[in-house]
Backbone as JSON, one array per atom type, in Angstrom:
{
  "sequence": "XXXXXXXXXXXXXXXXXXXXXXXXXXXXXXXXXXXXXXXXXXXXXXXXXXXXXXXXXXXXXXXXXXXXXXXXXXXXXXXXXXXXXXXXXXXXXXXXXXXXXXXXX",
  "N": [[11.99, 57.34, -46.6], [12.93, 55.97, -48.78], [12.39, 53.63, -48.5], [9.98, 53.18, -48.23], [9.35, 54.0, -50.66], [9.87, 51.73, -51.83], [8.66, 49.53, -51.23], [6.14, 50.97, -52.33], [6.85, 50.18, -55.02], [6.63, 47.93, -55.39], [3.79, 46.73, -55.09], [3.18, 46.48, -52.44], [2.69, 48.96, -50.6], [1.6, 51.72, -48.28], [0.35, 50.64, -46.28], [1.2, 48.13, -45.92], [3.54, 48.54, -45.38], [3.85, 50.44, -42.72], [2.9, 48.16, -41.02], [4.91, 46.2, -41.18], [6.59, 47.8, -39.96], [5.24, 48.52, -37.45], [4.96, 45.99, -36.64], [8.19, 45.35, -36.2], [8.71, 47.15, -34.18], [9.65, 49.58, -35.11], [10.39, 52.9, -35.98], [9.79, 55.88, -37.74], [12.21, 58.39, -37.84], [12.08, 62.05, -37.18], [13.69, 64.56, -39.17], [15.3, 66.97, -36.98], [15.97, 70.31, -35.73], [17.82, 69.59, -33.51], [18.78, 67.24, -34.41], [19.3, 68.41, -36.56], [22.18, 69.57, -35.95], [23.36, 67.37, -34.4], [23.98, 65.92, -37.26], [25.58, 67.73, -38.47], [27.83, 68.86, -36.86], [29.2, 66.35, -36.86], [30.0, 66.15, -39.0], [31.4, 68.44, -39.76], [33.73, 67.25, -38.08], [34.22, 64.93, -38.89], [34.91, 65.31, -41.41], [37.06, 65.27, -43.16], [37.7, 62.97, -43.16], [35.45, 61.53, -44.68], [33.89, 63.41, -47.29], [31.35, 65.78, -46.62], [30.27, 66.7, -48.6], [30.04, 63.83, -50.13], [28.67, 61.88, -48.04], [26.26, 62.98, -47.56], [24.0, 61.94, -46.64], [24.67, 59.21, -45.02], [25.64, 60.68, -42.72], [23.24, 61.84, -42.01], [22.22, 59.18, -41.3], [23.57, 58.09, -40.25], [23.93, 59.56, -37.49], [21.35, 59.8, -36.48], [20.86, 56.68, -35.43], [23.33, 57.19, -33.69], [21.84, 59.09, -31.59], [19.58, 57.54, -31.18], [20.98, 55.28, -30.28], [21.59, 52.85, -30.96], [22.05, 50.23, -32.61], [24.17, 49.96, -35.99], [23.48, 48.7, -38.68], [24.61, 47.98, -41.7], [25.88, 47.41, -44.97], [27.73, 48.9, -46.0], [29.76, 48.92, -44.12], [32.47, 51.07, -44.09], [31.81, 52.91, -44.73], [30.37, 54.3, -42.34], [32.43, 54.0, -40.28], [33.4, 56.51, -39.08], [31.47, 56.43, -36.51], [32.58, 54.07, -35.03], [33.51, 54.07, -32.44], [31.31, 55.08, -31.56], [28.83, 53.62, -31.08], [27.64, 50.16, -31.88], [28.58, 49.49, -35.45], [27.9, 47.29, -37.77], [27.91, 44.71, -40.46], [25.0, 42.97, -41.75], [25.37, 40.16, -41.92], [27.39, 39.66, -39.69], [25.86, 40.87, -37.75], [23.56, 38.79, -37.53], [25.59, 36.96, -36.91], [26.43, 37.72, -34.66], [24.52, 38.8, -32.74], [21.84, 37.52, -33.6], [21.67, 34.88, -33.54], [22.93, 33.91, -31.27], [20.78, 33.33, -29.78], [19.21, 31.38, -30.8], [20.62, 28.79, -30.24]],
  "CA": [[11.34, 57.53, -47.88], [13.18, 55.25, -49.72], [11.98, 51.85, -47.83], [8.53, 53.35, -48.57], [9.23, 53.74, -52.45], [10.4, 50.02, -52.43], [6.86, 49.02, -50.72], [5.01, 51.2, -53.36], [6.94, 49.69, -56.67], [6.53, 46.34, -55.49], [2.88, 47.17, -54.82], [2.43, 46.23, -51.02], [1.89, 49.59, -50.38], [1.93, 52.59, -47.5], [-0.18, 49.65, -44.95], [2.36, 47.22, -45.64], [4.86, 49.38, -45.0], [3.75, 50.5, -41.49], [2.16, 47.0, -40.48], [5.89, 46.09, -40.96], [7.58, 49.24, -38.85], [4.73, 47.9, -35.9], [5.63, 44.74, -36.13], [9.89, 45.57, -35.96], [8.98, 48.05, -33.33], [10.42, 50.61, -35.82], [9.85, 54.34, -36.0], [10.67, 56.9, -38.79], [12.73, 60.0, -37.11], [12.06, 63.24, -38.08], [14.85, 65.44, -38.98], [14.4, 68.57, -36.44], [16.39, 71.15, -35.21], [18.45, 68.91, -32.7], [19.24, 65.91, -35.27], [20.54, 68.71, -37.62], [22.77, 70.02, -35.08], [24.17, 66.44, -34.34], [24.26, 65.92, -38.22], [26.57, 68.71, -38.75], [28.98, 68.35, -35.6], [29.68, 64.97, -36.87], [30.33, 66.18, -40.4], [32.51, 69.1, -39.15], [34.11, 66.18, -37.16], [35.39, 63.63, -39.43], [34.57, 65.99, -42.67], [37.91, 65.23, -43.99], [38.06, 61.49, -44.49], [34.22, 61.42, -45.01], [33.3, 64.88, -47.22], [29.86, 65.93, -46.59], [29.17, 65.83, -50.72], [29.44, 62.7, -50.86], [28.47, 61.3, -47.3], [25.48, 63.26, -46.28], [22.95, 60.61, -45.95], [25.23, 58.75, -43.94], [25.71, 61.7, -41.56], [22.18, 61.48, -41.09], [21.51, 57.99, -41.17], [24.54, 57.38, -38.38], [23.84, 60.67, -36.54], [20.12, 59.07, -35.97], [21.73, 55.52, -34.99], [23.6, 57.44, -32.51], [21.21, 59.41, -30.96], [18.83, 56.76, -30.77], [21.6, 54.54, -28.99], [21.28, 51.53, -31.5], [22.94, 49.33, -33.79], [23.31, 50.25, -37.39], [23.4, 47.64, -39.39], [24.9, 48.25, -43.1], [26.43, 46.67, -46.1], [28.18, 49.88, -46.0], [30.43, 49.58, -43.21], [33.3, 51.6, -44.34], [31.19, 54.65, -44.7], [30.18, 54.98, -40.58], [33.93, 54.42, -39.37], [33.73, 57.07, -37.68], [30.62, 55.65, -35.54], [32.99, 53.12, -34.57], [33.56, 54.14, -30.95], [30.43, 55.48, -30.45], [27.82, 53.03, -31.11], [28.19, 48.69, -32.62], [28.2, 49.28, -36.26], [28.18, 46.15, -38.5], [27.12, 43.92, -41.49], [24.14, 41.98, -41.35], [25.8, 38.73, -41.45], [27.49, 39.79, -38.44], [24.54, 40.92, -36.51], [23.23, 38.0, -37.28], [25.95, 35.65, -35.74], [27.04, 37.89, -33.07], [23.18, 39.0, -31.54], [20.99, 37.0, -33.25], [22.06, 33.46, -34.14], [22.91, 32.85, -29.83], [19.47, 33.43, -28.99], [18.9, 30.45, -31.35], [21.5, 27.99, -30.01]],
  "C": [[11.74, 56.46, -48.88], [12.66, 53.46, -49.43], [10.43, 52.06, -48.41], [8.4, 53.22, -50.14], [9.2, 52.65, -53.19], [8.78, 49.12, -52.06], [6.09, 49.53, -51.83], [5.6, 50.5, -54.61], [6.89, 48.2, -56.37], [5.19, 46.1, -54.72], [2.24, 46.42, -53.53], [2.05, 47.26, -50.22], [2.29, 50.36, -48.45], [1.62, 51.28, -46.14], [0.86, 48.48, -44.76], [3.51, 47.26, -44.66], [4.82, 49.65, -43.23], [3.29, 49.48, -40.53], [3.74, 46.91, -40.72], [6.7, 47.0, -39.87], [6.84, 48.91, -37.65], [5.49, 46.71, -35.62], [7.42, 44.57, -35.76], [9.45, 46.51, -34.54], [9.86, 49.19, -33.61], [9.76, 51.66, -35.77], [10.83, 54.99, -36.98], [10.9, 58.02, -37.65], [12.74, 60.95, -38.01], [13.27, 63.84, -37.83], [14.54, 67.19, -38.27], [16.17, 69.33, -36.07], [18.08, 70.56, -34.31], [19.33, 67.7, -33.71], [19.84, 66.73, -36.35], [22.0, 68.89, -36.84], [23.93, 68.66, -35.05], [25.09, 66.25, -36.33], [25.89, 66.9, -38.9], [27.73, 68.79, -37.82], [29.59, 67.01, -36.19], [30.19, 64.76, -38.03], [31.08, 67.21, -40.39], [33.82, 68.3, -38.87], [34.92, 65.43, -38.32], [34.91, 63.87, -40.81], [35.88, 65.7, -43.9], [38.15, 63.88, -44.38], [36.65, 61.08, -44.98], [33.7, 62.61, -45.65], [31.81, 64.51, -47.21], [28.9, 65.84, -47.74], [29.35, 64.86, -50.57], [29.19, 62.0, -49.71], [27.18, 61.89, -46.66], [23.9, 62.46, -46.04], [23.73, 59.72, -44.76], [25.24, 59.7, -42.76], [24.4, 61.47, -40.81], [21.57, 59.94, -40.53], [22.41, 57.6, -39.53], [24.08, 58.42, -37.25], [22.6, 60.0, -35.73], [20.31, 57.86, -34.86], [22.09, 56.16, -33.71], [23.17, 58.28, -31.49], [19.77, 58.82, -30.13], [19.31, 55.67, -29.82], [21.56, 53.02, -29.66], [21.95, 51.22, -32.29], [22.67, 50.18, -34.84], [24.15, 49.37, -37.94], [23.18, 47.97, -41.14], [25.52, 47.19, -43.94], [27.85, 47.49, -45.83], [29.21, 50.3, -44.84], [31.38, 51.02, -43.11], [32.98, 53.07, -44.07], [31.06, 55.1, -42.76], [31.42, 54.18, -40.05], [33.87, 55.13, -38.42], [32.29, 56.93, -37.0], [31.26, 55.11, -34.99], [32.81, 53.17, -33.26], [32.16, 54.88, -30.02], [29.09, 54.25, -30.63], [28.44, 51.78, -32.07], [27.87, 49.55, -34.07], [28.87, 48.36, -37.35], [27.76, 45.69, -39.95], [26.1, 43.09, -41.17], [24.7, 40.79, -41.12], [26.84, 38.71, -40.41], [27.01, 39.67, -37.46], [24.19, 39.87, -36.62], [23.93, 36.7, -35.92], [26.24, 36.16, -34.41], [25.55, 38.12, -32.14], [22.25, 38.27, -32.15], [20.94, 35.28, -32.88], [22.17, 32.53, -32.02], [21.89, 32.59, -29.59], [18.92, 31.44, -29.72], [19.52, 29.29, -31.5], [21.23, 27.32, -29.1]]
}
């Protein structure tokens, strides 16, 4: 929702928006039943150096990440710590030099 809000105030708009998510080969995940489940296990989990007031977008944003099996790629490292061992999570100017930058060497 919020990538979409940034497309509508900088008026490129809902088509933009998804003509971009084709072209990445991106997909929005819905939050169901299963993705709360993880959400909450993982905020149970490491609830005490991360509380859930003030981390629960992260919960979902990493919970997603790691159910999908993919990088997540933040500014924000600090916050998904505990991701660490289960899935890469980095800074962009990381990702860049460590997966994209060889391809281009």
């Amino acid at each position: 929702m919020e990538t979409l809000l940034w497309y509508k105030r900088l008026n490129i708009g809902k088509d933009g928006f998804d003509s971009d998510l084709n072209e990445l080969n991106a997909k929005i995940i819905f939050v169901d039943v299963d993705l709360s489940d993880s959400v909450t296990e993982n905020a149970i989990k490491f609830g005490k150096q991360f509380p859930f007031k003030y981390h629960a977008r992260d919960y979902v944003i990493g919970s997603v990440a790691e159910s999908e099996g993919s990088y997540l790629i933040t500014d924000n490292v600090k916050h998904f710590r505990w991701l660490s061992d289960k899935i890469p999570v980095m800074a962009p100017e990381e990702f860049v030099y460590t997966c994209v930058k060889k391809n281009y060497i």
